[in-house]
N, C-alpha and C positions, 0 to 999 in steps of 0.2 A: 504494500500500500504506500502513495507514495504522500508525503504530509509536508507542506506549505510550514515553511518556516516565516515568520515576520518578525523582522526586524526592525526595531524602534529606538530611533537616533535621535536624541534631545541636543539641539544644537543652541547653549545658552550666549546672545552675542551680548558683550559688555566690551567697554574699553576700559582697560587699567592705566590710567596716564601716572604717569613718575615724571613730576614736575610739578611747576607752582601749578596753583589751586587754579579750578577750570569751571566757571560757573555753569553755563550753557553748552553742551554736546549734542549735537544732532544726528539720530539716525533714521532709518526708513522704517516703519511701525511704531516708534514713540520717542517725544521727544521733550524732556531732555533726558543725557541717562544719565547724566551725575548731574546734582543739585549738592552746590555747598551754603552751608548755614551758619555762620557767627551769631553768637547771642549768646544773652545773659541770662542767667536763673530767674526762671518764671517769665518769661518773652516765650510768644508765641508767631509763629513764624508761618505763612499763608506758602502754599505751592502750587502750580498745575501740572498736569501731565495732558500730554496733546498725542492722539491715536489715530495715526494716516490708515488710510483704508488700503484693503489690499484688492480691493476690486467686485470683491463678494459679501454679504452678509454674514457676518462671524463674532460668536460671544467671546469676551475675554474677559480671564479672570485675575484677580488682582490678590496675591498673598505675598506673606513678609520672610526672609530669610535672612539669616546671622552669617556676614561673612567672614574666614577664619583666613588668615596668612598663613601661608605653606613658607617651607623655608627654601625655598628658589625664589621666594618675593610676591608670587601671584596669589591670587585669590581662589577660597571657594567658599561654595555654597552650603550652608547646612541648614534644612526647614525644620530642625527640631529646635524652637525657639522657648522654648518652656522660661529657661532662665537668661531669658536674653530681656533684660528691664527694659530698654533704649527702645523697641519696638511700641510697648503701650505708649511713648511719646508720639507715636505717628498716628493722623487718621484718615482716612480716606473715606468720601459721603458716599462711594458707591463700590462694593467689592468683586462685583460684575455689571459688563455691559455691554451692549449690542451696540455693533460697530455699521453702518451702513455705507452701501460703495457711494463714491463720488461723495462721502459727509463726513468732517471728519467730529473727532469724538471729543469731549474736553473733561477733565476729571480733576476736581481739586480737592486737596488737601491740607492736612494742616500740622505742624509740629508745636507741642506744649512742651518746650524746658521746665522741669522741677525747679523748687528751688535750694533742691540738695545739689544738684546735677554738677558734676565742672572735667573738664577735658574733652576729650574726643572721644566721638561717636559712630560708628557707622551702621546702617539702616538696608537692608536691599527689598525692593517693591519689588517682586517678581513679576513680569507683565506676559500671559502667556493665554493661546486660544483655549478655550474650551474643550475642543475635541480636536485629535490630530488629525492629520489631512492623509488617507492610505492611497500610493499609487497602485498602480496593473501590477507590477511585479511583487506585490507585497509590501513594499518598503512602506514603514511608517514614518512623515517626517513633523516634527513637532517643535517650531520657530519660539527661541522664549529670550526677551528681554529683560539681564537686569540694572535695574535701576536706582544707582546709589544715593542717598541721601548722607552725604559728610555733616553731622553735627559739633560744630566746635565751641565749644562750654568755657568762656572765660571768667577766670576764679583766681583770688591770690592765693598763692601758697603751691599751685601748679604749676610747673614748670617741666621742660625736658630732658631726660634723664637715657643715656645710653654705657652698656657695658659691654665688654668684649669676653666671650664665652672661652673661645679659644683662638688660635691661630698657629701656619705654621706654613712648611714649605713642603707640599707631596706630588703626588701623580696624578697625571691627568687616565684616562681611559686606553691612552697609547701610548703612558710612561715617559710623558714629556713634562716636566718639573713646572707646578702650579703652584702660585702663591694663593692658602683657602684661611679664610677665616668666617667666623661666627659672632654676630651683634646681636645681643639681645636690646628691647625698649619695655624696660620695666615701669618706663612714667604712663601718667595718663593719658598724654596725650600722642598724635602723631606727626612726623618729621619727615622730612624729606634728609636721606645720608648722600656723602658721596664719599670715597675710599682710594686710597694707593698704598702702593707699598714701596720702599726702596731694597735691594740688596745690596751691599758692600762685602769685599774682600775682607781678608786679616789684616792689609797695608790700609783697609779704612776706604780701598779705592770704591766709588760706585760702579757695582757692574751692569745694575738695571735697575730702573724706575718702571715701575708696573700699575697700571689702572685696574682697580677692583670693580667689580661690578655683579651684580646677586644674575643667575641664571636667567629670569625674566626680564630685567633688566638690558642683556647684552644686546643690546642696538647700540651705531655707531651713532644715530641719531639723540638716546638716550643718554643722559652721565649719574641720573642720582637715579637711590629707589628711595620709594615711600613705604614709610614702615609703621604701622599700627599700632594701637598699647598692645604689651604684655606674648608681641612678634620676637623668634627668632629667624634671622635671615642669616644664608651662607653669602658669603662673598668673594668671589675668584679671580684671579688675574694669571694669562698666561706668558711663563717664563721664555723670552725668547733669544737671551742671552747665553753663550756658551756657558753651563756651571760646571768648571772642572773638581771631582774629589777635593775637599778642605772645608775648611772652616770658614764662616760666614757668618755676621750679623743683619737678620731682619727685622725693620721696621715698617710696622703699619701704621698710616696716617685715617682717622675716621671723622669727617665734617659732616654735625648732624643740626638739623633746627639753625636759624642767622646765627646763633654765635657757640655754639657745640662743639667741642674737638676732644677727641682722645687721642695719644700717643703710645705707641705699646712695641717694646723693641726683648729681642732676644739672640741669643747665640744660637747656630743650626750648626750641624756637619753633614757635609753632602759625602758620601761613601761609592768607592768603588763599583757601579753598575747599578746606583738605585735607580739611575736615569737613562732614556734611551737615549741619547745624545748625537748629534752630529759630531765629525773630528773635525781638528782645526782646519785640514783640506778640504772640507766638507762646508762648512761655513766660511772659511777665510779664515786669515789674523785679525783682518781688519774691513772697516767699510769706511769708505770715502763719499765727501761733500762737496760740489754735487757731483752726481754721478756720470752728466756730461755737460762741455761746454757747448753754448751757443752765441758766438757774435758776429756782432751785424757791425761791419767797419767801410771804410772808404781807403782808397790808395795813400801812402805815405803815413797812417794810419798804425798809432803805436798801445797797445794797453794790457795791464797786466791783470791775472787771475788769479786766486789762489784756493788750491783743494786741498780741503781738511780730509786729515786721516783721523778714524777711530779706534784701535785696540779692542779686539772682539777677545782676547783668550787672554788666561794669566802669564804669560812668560814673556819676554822680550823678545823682538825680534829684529833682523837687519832688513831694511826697508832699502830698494835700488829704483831708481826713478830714471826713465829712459825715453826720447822720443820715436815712434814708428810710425811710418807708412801705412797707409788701409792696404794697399799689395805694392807689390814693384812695380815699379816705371809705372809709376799711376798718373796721368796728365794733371790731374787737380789735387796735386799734392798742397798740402802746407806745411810740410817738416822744416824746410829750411826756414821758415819764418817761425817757427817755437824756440824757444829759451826757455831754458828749467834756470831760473837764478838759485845762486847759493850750492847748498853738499847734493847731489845726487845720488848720495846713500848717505844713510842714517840711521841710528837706531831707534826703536817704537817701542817706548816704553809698555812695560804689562797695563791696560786698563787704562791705559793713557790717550793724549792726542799726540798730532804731530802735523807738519804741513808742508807745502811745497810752493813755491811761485811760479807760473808761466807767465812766460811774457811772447807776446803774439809782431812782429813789427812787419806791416805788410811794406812788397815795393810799391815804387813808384808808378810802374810802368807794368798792371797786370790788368789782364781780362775781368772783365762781369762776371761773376755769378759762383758758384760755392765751391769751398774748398776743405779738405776732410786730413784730417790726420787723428791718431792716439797716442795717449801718456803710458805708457804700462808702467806699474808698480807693484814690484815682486817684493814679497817677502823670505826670508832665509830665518834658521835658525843660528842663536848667535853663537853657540859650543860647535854644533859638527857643521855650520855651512849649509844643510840642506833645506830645496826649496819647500817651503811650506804650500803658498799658496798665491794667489797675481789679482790685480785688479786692473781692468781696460778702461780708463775715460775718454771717450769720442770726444776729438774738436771738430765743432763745423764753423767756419768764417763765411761769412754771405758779405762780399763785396759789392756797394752799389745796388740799386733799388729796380734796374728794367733787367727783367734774366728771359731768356727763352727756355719756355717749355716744349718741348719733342719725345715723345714716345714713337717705338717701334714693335711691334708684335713679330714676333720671329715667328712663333708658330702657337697654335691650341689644337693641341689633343685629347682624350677618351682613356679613361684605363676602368674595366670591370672593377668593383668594390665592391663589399657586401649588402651595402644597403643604396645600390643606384651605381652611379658615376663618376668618377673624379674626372673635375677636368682640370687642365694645367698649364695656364698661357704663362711662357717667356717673352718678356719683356724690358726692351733696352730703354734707357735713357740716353737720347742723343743731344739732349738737350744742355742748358750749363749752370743746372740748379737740380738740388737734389726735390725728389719728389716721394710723398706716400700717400701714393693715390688707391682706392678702391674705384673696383670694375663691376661693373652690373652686365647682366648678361643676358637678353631676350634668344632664346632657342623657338627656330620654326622649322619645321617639318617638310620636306619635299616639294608639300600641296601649299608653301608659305603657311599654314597655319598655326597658331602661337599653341606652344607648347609648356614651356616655362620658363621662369624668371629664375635666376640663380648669383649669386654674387660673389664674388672671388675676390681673398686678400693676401699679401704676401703671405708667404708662411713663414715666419715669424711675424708675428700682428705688431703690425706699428713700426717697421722694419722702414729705412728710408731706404730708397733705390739713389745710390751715388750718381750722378755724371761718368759717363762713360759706361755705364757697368749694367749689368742686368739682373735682373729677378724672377721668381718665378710665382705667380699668384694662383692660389687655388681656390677652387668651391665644389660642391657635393650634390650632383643633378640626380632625380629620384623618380621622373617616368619618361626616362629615353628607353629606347629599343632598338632593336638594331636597324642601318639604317644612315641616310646622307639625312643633314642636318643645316641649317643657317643660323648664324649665332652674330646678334647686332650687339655689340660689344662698346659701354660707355665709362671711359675713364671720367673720377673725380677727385678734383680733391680741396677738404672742405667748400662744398656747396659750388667748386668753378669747375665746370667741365674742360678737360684738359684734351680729348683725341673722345671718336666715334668712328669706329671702321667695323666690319660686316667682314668675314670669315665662314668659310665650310669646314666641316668636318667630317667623320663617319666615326660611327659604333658600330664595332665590331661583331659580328656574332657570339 
């Protein structure tokens, strides 16, 4: 016999903001979902909630639930509110209602502060249909809004209060060294944190400055989490500094509420193989600032650069600073016009910086348009000599502001792949400015008829194609067959069309 399983998905949408306080949020079925409230004991405080229709006739109903901080930072929901006091402050004139298409609904409320009441408070109106909505296949789906009410209770004698549970330096999932700590907020009320951590060596050098941040939290867009009374939240920061075996002091920095800080510092030992680690070849000795130059000069035109080096590992190294060629006999060299002033080897202290000057002096008497050379900078160890590991900084000089652009398409060809077709146009720059252009690709069929669109980028993305030199662009076509092809082929680059030329091809069988 065969039996109909259903499945019922409660899809609760709230937004958890981690940041200042957000009076009005708007979403599609009600609006607002957070409602913040300042007030005094014994203030009574008026609200509305507003119910956009969904197009059909549908009851909705309205009940109260306790939301609890997990310790990744987010929220949930619990409806057993027995001993939740904070909820008898809310009321609502209607606790179901009939929602009509094209009308929308209007439902107010009202919040009575005690006059014991003081701190913070939070409220959730659950706002959700009546009866789920079942599709053909079974599926049960069941839309529920909640909706926060923030009650913030000001009282003397309250104030914010934060403790640090624990902290320390572990593993992440993949044994890559995490700085994790644990904040409790024992006060009444709730705050907005933010967090770092620093590590330093035994010599007291810093090896890393690390941003903490609770698991919910990790948005680049995000920097603080909000933390509720009587919350503990974890807080993680990923180590991305070599930590070689030794001894180490960490500290954690924690800014909570406008003027809240804790300080909290310790000795660690990092031991032989707790971490999966890169080797120094593997990461570098060092990274360098910035990572390439770009200038833009005129003939007789003189000026100088200077790239910072960083010490990525604990030990010293001998640093050699050399100018090269992008290849031999390259026509738009600019070697001869670099100057490394001062030592061209040196040594880079552990944990340290260091630095180098170029100096660029174009002639008098040279052509338009761009010119390419590189710094290399090797590292050696300072006891046996061997090379560690190298850094390449690209110079490009652009002479002069009128260049010509010229592309060549040498050839585009088909190669079977698993999922369609690769294709792969070479392409020269004949022109006397570098370019990194993207190609669009219109494919028609025999009968001219448009097939598909496809788009092709250097293979390495972002890659400049030098003067003189060629590249090779690709993209991944997905209903060719075999078969003669025409392929209207549109170079760009940012937004200026640079060449449009039309090419055949064939797919093979």
């Amino acid at each position: 016999m065969r039996t109909n399983k259903q499945l019922t998905i409660f899809l609760v949408i709230f937004f958890f903001f981690i940041g200042s306080s957000i009076a009005n949020v708007y979403a599609a079925g009600v609006k607002p979902l957070v409602i913040d409230i300042k007030a005094q004991p014994g203030d009574t405080h008026e609200f509305e909630l507003t119910l956009t229709p969904s197009g059909k006739e549908e009851k909705v109903d309205f009940s109260f639930y306790k939301p609890v901080q997990l310790l990744s930072g987010g929220l949930k929901y619990k409806q057993d509110t027995s001993k939740f006091v904070a909820k008898e402050w809310v009321n609502l004139e209607e606790k179901q209602v009939t929602v009509y298409p094209d009308e929308k609904k209007t439902v107010k409320g009202a919040v009575k502060v005690p006059f014991s009441a003081g701190g913070s408070y939070t409220v959730v109106i659950m706002v959700e249909p009546g009866k789920t909505t079942t599709k053909k296949n079974g599926l049960q789906m069941k839309v529920r809004y909640a909706v926060r009410i923030n009650i913030r209770v000001e009282r003397p004698g309250i104030y914010p209060q934060a403790e640090v549970v624990d902290f320390g330096l572990g593993a992440d999932k993949d044994k890559k060294p995490q700085v994790q700590a644990k904040l409790k907020n024992p006060s009444k009320t709730d705050y907005l944190v933010a967090a770092e951590a620093t590590i330093r060596d035994q010599e007291r050098r810093l090896v890393e400055r690390v941003t903490l941040k609770s698991p919910q939290g990790n948005n680049p867009k995000i920097d603080k989490t909000r933390m509720y009374p009587s919350s503990k939240v974890v807080y993680l920061g990923q180590v991305t500094k070599r930590i070689t075996p030794g001894d180490y002091e960490l500290r954690i920095f924690f800014k909570y509420s406008d003027h809240g800080q804790i300080i909290k510092a310790k000795n660690i030992k990092v031991k032989e193989g707790q971490f999966d680690l890169p080797s120094a070849e593997e990461l570098g000795a060092f990274t360098v600032k910035p990572q390439q130059l770009d200038l833009n000069l005129q003939p007789k035109a003189y000026k100088s650069k200077v790239v910072r080096l960083n010490s990525e590992i604990g030990s010293d190294v001998k640093v050699t600073a050399a100018v090269s060629n992008v290849r031999k006999d390259y026509s738009n060299s600019l070697v001869d016009w670099l100057k490394i002033r001062g030592r061209k080897e040196f040594k880079l202290r552990a944990r340290n910086r260091g630095k180098i000057i170029l100096t660029t002096i174009v002639p008098e008497k040279v052509k338009l348009g761009s010119y390419h050379g590189n710094i290399i900078l090797k590292a050696f160890n300072t006891e046996t000599g061997k090379f560690i590991s190298q850094r390449k900084v690209p110079v490009t000089a652009v002479i002069g502001k009128e260049h010509k652009y010229q592309l060549e398409v040498k050839s585009l060809y088909s190669q079977s792949v698993k999922k369609g077709d690769l294709l792969s146009l070479d392409l020269f720059n004949a022109g006397n400015i570098f370019v990194a252009p993207q190609a669009e690709v219109i494919i028609k069929n025999a009968k001219d008829e448009f097939v598909e669109r496809v788009r092709l980028i250097t293979v390495e993305a972002g890659q400049k194609i030098l003067p003189k030199t060629s590249q090779r662009l690709q993209g991944q076509a997905k209903k060719l067959t075999p078969g003669k092809y025409k392929a209207i082929i549109t170079f760009q680059q940012q937004g200026q069309e640079l060449k449009k030329q039309t090419l055949n091809f064939t797919v093979e069988e």
